[in-house]
CHARMM-style PDB file with segment names, atoms N, HN, CA, C and O in Angstrom:
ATOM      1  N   UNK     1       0.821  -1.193   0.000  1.00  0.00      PROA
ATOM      2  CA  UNK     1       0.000   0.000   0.000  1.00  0.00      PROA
ATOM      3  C   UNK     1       0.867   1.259   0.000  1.00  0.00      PROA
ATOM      4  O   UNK     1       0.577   2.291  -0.604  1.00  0.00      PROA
ATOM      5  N   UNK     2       1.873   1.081   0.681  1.00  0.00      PROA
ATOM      6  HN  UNK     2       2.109   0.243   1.172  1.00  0.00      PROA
ATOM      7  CA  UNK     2       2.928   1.931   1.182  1.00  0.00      PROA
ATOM      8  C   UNK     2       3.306   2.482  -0.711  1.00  0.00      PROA
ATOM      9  O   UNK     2       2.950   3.521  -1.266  1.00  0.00      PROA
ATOM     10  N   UNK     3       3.678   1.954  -0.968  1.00  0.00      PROA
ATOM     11  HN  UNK     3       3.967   1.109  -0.517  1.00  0.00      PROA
ATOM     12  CA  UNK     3       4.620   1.685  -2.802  1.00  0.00      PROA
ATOM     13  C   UNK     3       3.844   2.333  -4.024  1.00  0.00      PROA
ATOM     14  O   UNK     3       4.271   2.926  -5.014  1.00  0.00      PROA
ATOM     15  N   UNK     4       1.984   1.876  -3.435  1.00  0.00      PROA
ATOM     16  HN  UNK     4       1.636   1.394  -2.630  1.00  0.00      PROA
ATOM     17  CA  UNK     4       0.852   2.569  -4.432  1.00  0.00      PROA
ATOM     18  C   UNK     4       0.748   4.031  -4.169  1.00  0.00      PROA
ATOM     19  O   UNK     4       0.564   4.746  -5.154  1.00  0.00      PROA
ATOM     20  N   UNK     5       0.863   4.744  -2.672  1.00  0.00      PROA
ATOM     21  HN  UNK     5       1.013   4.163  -1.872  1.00  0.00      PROA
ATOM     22  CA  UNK     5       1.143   5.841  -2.284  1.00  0.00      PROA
ATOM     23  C   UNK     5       2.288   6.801  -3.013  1.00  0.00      PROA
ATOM     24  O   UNK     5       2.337   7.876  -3.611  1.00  0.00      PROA
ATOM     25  N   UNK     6       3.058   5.876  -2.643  1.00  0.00      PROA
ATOM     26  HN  UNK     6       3.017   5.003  -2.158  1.00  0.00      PROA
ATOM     27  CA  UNK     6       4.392   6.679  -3.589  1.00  0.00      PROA
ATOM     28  C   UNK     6       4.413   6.985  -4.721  1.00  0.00      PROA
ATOM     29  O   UNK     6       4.898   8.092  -4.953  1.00  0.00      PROA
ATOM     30  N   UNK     7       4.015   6.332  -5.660  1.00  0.00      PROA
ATOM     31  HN  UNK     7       3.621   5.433  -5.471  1.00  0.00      PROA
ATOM     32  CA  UNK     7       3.785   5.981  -7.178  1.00  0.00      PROA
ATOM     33  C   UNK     7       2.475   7.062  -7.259  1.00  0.00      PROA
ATOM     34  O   UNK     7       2.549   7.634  -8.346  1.00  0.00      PROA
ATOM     35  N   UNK     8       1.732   7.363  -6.767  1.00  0.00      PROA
ATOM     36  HN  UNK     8       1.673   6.898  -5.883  1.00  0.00      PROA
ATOM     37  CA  UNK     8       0.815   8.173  -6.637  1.00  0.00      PROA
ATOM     38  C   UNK     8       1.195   9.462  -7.002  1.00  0.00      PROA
ATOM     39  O   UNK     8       0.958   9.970  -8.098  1.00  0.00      PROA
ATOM     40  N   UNK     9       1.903  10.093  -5.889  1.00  0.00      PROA
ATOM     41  HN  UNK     9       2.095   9.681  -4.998  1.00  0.00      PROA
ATOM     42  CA  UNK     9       2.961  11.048  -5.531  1.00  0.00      PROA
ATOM     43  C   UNK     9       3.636  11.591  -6.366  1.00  0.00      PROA
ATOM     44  O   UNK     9       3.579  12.689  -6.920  1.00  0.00      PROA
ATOM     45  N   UNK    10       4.686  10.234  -6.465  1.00  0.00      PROA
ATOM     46  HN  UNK    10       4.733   9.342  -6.015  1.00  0.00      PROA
ATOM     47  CA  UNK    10       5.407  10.554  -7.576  1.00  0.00      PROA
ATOM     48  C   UNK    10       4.772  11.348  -9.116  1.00  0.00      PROA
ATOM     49  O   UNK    10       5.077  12.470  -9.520  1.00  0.00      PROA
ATOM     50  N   UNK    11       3.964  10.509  -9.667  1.00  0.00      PROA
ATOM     51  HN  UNK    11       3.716   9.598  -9.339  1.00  0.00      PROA
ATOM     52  CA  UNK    11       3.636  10.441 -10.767  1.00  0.00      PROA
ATOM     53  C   UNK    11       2.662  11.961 -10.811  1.00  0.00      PROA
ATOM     54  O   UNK    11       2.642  12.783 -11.727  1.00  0.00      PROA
ATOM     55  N   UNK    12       2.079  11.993  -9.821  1.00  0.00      PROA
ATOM     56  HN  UNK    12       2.095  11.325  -9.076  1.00  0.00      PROA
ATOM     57  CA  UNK    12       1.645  13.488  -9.700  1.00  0.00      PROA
ATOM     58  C   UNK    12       2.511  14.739  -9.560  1.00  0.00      PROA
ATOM     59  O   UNK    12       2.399  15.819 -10.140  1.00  0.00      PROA
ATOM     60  N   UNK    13       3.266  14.394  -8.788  1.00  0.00      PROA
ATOM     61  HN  UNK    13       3.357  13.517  -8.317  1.00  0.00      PROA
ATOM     62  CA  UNK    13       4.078  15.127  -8.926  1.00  0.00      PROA
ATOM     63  C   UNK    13       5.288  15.658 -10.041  1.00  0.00      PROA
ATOM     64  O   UNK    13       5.991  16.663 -10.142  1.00  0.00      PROA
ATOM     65  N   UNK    14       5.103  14.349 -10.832  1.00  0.00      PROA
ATOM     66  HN  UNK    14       4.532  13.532 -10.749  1.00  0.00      PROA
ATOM     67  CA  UNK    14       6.021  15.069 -12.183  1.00  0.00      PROA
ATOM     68  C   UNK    14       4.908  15.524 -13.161  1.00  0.00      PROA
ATOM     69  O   UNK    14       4.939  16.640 -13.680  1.00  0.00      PROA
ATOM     70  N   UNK    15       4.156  14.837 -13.338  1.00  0.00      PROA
ATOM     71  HN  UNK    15       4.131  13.930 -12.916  1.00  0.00      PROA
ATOM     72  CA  UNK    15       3.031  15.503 -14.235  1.00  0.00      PROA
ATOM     73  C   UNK    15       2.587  16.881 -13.893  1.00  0.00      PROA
ATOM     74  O   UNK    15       2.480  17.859 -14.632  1.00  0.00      PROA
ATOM     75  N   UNK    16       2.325  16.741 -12.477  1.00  0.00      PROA
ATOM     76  HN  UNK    16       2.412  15.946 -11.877  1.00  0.00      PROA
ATOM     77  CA  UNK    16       2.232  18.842 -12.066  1.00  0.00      PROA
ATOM     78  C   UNK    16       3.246  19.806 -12.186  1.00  0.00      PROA
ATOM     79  O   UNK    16       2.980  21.002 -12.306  1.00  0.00      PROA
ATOM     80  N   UNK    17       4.461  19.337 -12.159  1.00  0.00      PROA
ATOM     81  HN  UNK    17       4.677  18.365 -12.062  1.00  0.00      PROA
ATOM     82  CA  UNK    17       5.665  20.371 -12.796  1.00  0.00      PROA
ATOM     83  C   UNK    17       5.786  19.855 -14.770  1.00  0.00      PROA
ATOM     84  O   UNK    17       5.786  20.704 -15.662  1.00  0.00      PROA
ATOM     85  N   UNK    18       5.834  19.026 -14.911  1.00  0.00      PROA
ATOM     86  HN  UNK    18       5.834  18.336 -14.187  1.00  0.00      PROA
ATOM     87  CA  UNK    18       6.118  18.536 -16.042  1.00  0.00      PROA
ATOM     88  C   UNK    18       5.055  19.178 -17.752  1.00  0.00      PROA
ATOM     89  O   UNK    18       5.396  19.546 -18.876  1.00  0.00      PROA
ATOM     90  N   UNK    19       3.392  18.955 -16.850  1.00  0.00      PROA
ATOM     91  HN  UNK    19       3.115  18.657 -15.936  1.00  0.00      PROA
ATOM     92  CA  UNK    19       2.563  19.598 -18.100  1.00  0.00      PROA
ATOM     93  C   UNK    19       2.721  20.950 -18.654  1.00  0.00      PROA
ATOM     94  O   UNK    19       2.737  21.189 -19.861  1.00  0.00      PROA
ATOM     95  N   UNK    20       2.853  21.945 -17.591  1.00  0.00      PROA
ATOM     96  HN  UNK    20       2.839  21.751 -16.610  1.00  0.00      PROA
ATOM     97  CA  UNK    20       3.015  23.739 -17.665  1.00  0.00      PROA
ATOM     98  C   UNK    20       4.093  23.778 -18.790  1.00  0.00      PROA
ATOM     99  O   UNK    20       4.008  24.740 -19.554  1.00  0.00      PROA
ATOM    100  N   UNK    21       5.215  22.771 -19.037  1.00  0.00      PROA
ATOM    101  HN  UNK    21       5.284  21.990 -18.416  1.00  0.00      PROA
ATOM    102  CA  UNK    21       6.397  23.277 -19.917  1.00  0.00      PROA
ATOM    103  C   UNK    21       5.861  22.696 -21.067  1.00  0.00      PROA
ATOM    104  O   UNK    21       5.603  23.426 -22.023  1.00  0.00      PROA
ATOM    105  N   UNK    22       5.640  21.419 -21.127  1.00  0.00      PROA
ATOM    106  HN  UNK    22       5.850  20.825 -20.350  1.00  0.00      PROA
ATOM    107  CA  UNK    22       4.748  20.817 -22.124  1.00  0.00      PROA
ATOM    108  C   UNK    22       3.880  21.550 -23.359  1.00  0.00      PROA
ATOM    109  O   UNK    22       3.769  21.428 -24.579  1.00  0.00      PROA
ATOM    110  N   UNK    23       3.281  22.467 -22.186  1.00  0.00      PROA
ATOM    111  HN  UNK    23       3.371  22.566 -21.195  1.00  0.00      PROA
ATOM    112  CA  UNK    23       2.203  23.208 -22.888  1.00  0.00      PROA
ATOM    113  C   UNK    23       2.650  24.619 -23.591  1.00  0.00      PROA
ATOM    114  O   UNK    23       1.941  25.266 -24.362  1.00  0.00      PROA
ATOM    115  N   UNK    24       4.038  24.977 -23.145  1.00  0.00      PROA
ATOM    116  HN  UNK    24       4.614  24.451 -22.519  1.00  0.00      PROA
ATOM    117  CA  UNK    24       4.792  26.093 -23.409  1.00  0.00      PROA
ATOM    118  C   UNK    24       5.411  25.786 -24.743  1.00  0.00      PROA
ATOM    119  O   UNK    24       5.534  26.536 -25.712  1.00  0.00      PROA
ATOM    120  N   UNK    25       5.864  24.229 -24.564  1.00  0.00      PROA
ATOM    121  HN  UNK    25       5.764  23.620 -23.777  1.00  0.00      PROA
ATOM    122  CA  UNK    25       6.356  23.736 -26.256  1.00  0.00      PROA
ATOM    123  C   UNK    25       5.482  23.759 -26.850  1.00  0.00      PROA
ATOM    124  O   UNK    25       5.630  24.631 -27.706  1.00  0.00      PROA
ATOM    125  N   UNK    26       4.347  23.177 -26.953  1.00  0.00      PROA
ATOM    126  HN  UNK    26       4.227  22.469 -26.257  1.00  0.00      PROA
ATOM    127  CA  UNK    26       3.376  22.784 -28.000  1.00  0.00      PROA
ATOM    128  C   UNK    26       2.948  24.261 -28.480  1.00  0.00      PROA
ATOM    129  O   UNK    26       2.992  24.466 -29.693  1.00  0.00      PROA
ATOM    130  N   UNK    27       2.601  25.143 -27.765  1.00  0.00      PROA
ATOM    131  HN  UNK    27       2.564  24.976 -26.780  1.00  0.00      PROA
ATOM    132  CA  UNK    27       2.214  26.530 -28.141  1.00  0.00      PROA
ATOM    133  C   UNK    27       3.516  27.210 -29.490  1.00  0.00      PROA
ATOM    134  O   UNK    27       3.366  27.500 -30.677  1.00  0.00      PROA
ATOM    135  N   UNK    28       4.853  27.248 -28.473  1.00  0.00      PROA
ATOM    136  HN  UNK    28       4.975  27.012 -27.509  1.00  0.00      PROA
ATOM    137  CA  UNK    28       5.667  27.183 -29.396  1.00  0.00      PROA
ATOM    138  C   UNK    28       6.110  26.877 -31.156  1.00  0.00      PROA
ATOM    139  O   UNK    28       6.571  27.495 -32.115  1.00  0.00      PROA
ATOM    140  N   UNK    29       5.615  25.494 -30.802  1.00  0.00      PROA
ATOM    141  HN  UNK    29       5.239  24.992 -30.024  1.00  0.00      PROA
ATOM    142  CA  UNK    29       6.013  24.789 -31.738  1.00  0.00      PROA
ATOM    143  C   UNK    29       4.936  24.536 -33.013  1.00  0.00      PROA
ATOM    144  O   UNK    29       5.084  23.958 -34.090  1.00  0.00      PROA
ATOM    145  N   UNK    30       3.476  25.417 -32.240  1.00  0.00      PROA
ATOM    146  HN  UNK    30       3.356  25.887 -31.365  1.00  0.00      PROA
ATOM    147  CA  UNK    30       2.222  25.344 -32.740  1.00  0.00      PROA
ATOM    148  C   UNK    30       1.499  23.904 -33.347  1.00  0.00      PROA
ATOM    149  O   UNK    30       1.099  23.638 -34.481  1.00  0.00      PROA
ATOM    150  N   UNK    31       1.513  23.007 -31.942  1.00  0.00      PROA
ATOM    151  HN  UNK    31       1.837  23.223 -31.021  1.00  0.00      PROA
ATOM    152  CA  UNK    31       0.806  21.842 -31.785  1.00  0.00      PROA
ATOM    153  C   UNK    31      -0.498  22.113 -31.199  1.00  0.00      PROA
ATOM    154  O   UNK    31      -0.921  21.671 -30.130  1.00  0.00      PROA
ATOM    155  N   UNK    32      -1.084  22.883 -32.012  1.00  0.00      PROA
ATOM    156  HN  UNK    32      -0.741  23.242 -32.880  1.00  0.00      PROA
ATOM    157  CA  UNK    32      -2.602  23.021 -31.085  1.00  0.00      PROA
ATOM    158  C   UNK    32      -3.853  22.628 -31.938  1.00  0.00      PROA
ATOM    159  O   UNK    32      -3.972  22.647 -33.163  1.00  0.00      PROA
ATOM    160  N   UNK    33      -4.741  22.272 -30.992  1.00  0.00      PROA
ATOM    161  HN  UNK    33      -4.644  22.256 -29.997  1.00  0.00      PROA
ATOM    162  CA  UNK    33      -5.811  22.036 -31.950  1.00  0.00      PROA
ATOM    163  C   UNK    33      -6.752  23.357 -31.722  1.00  0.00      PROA
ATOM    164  O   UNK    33      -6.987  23.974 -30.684  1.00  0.00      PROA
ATOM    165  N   UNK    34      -7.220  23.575 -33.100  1.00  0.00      PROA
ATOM    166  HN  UNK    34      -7.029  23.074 -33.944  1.00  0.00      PROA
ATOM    167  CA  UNK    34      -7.965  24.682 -33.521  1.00  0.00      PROA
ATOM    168  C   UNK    34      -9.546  24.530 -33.639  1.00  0.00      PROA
ATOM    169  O   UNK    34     -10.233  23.589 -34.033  1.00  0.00      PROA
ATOM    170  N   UNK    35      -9.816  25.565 -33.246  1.00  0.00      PROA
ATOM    171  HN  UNK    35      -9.257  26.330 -32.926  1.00  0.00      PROA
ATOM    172  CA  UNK    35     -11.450  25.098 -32.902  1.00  0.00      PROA
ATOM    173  C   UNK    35     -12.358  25.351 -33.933  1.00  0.00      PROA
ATOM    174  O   UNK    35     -12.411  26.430 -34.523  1.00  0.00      PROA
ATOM    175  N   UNK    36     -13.319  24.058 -34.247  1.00  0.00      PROA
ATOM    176  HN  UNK    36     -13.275  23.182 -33.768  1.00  0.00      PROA
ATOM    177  CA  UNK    36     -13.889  24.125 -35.360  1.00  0.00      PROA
ATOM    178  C   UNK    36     -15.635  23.843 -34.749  1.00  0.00      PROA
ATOM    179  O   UNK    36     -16.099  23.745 -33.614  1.00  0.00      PROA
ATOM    180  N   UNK    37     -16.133  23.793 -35.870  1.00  0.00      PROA
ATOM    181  HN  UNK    37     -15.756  23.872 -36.792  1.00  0.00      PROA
ATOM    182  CA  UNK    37     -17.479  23.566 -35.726  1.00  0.00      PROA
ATOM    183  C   UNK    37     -18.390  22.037 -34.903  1.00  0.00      PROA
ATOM    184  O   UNK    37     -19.528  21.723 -34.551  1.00  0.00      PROA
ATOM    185  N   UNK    38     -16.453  21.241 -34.937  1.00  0.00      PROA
ATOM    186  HN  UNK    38     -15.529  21.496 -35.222  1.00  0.00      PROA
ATOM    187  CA  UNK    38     -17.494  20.294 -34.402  1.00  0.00      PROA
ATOM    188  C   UNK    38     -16.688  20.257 -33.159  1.00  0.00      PROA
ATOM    189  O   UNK    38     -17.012  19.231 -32.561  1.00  0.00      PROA
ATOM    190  N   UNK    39     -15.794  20.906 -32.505  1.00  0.00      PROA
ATOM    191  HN  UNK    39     -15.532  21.739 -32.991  1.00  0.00      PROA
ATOM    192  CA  UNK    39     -14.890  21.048 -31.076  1.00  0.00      PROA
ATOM    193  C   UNK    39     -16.030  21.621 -30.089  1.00  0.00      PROA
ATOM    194  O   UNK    39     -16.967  22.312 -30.489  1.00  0.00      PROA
ATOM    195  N   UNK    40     -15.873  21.330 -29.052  1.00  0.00      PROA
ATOM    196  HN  UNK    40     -15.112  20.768 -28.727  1.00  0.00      PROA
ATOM    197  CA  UNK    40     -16.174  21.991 -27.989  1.00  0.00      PROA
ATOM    198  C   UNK    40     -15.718  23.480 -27.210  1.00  0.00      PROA
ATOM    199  O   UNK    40     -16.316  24.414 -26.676  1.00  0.00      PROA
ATOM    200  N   UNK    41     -14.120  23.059 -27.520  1.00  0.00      PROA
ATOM    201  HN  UNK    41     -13.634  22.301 -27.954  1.00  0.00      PROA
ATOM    202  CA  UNK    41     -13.921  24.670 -27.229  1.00  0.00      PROA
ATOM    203  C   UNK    41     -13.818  25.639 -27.996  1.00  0.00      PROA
ATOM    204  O   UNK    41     -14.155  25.535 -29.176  1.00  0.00      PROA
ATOM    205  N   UNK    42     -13.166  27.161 -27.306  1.00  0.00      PROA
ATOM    206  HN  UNK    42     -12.892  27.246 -26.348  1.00  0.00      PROA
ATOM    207  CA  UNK    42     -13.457  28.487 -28.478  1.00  0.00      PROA
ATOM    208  C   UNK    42     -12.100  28.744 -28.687  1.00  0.00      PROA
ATOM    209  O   UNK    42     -11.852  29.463 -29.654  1.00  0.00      PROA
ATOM    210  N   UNK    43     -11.075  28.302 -27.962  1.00  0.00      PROA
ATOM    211  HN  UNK    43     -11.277  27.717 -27.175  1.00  0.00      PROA
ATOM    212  CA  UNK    43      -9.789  29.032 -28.319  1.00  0.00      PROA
ATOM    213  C   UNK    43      -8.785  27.702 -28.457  1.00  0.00      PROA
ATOM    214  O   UNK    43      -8.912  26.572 -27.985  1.00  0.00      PROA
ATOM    215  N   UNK    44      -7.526  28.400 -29.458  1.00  0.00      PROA
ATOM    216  HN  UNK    44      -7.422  29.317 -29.842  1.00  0.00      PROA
ATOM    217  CA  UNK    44      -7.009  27.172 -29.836  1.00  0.00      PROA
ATOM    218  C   UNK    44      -5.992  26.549 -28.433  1.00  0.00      PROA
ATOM    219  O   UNK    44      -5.163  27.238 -27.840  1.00  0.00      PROA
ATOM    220  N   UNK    45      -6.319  25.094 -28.122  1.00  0.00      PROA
ATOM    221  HN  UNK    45      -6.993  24.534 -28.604  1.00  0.00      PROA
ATOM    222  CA  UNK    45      -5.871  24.138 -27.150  1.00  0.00      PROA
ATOM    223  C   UNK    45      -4.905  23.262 -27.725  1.00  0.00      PROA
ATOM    224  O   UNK    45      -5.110  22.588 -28.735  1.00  0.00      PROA
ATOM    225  N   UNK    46      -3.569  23.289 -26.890  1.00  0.00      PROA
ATOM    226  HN  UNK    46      -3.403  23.837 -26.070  1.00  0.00      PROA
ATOM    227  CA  UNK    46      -2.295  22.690 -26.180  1.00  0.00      PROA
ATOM    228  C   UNK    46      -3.002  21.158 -26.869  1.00  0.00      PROA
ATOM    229  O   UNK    46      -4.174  20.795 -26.767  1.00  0.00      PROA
ATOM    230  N   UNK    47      -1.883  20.453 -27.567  1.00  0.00      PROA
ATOM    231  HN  UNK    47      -0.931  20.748 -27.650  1.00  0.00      PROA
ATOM    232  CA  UNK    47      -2.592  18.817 -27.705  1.00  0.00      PROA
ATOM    233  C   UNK    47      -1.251  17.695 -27.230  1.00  0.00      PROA
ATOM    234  O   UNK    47      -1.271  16.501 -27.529  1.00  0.00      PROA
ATOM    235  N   UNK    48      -0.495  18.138 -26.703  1.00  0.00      PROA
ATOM    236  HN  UNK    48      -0.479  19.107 -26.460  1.00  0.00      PROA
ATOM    237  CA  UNK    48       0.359  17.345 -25.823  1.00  0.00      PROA
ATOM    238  C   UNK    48       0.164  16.964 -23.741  1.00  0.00      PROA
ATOM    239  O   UNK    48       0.650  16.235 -22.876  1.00  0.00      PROA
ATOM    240  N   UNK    49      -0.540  17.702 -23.851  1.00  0.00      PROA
ATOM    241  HN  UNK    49      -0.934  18.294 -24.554  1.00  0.00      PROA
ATOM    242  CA  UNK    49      -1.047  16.936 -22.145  1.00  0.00      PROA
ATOM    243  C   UNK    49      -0.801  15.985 -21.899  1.00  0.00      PROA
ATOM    244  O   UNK    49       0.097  15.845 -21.069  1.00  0.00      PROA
ATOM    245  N   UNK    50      -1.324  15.020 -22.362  1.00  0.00      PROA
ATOM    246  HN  UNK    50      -2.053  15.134 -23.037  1.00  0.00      PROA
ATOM    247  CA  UNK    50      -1.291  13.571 -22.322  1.00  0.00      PROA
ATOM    248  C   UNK    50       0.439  12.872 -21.939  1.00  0.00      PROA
ATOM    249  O   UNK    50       0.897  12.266 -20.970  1.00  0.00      PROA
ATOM    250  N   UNK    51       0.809  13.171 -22.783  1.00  0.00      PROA
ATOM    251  HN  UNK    51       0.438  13.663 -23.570  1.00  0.00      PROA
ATOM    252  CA  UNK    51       2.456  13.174 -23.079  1.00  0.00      PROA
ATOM    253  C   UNK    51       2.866  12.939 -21.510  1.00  0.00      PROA
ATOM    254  O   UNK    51       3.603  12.040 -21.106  1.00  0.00      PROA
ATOM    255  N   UNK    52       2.219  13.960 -20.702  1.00  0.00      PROA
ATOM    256  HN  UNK    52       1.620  14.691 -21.030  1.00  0.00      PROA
ATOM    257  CA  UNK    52       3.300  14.597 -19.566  1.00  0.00      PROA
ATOM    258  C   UNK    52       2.597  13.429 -18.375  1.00  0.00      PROA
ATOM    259  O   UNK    52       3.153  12.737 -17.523  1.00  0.00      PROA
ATOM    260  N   UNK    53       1.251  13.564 -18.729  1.00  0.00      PROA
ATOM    261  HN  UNK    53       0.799  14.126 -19.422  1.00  0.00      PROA
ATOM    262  CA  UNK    53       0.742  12.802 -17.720  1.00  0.00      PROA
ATOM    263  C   UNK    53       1.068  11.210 -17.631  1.00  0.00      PROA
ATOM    264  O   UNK    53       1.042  10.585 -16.570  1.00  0.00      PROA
ATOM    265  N   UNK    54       1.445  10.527 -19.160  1.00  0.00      PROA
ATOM    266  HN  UNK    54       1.466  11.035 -20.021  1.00  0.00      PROA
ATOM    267  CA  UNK    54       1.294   8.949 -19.242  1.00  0.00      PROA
ATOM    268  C   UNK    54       2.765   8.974 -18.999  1.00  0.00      PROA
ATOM    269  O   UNK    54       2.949   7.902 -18.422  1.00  0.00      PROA
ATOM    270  N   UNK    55       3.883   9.549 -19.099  1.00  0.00      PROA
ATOM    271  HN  UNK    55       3.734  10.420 -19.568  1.00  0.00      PROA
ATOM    272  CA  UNK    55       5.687   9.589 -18.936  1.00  0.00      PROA
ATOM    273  C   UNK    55       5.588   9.833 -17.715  1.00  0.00      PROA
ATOM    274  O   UNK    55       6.497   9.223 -17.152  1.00  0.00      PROA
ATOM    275  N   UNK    56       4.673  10.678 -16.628  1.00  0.00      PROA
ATOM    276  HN  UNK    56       3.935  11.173 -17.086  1.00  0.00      PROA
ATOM    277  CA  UNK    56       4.961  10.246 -15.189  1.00  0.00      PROA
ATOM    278  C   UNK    56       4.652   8.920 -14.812  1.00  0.00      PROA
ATOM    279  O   UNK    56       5.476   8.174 -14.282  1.00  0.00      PROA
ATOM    280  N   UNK    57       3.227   8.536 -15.130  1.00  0.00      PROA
ATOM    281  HN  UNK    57       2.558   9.141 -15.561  1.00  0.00      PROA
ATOM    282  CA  UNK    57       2.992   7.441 -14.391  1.00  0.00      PROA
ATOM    283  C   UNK    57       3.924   6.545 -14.621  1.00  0.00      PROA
ATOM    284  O   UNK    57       4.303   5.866 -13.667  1.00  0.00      PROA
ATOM    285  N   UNK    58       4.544   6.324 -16.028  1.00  0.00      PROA
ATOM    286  HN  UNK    58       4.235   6.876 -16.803  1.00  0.00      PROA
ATOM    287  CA  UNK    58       5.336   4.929 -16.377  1.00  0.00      PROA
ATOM    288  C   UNK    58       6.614   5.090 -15.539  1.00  0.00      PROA
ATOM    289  O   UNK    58       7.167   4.053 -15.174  1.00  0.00      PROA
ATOM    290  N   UNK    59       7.127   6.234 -15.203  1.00  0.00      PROA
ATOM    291  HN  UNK    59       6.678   7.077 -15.499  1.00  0.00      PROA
ATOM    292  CA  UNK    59       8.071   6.661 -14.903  1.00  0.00      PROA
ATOM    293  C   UNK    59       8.037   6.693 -13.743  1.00  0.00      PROA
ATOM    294  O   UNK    59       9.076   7.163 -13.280  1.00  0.00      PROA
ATOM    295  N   UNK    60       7.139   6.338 -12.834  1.00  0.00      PROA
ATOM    296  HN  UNK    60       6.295   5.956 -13.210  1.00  0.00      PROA
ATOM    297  CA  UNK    60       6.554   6.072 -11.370  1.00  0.00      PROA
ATOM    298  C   UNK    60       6.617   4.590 -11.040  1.00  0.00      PROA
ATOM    299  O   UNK    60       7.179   4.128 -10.047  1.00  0.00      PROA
ATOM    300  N   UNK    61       5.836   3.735 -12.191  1.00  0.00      PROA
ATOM    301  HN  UNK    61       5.380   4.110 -12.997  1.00  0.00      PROA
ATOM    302  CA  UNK    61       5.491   2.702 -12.164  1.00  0.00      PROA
ATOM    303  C   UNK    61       6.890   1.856 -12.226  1.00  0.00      PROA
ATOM    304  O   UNK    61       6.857   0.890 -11.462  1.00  0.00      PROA
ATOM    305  N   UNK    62       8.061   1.987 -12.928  1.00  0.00      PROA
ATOM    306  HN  UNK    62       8.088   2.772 -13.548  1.00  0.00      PROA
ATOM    307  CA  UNK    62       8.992   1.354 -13.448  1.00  0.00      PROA
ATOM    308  C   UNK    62      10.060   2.226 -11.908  1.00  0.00      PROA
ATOM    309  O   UNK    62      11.207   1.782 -11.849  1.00  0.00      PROA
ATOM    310  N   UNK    63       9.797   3.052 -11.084  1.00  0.00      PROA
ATOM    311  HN  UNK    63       8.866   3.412 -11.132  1.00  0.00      PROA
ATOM    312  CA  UNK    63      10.891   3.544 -10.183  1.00  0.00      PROA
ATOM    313  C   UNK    63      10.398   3.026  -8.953  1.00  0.00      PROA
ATOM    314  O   UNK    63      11.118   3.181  -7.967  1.00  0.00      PROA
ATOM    315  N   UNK    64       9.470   2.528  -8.840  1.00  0.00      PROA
ATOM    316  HN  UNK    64       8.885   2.402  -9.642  1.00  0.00      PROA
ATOM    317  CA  UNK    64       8.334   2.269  -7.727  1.00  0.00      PROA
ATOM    318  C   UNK    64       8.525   0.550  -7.543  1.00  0.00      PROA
ATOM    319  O   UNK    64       8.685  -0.146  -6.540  1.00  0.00      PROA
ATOM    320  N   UNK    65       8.436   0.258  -8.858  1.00  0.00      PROA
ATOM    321  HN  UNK    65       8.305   0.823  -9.673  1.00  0.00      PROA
ATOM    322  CA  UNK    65       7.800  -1.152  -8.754  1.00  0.00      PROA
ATOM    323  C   UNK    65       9.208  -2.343  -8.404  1.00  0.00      PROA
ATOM    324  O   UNK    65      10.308  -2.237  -8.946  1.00  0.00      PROA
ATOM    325  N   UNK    66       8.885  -3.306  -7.511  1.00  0.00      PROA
ATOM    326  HN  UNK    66       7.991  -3.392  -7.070  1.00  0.00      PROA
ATOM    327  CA  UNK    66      10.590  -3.989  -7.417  1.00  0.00      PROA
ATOM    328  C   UNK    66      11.207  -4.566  -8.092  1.00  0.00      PROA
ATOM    329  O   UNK    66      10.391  -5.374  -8.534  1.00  0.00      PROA
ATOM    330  N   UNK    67      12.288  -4.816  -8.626  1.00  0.00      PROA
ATOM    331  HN  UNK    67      12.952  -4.159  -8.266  1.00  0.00      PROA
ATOM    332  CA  UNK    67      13.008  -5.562  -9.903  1.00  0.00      PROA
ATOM    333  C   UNK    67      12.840  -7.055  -9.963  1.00  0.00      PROA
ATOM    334  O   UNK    67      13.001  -7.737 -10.975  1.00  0.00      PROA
ATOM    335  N   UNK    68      12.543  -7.433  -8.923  1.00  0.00      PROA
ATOM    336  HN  UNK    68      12.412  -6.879  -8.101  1.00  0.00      PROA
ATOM    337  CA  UNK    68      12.165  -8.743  -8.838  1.00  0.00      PROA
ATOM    338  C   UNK    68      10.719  -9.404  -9.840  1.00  0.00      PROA
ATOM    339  O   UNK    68      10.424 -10.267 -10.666  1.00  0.00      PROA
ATOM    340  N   UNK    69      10.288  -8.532  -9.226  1.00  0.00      PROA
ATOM    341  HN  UNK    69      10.527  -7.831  -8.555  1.00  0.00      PROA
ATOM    342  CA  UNK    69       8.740  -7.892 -10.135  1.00  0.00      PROA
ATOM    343  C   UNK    69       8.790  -8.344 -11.931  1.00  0.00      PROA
ATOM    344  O   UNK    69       7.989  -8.941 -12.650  1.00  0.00      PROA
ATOM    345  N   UNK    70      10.183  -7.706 -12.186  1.00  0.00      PROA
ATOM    346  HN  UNK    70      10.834  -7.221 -11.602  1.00  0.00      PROA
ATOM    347  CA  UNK    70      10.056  -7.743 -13.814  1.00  0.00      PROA
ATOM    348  C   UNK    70      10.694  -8.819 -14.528  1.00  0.00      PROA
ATOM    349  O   UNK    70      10.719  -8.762 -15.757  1.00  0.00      PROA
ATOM    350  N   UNK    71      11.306  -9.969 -13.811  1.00  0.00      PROA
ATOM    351  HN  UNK    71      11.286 -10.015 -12.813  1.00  0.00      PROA
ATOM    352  CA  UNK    71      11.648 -11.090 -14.428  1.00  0.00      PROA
ATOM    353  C   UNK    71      10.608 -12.488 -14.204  1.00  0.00      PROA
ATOM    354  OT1 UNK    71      10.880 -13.554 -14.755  1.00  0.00      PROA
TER     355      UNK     71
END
């Protein structure tokens, strides 16, 4: 339980520093999706989020989890 906590943590915790820059590239680099008639939103939206959030967890999951675990 102790290990699911951590991994928790962790993974939140890089994803909450990690997305803000994320979103600074994609703007940059003009990875956004543009809003059309069939989008929901009005202004053009960041499409790398994801990125930041699924590279913490794995990156939680694989620092967290015991090596014993993976053979």
């Amino acid at each position: 339980m102790f290990i699911l906590i951590l991994s928790f943590l962790t993974a939140f915790t890089l994803a909450y520093f990690s997305i803000p820059h994320i979103i600074n590239i994609a703007r940059d680099k003009n990875l956004c999706d543009e809003p059309s008639e069939r989008s929901s939103h009005t202004i053009s939206t960041p499409a790398l989020g994801g990125i930041g959030i699924f590279s913490a967890a794995i990156f939680a999951i694989v620092l967290w989890t015991p090596f014993r675990d993976f053979g």
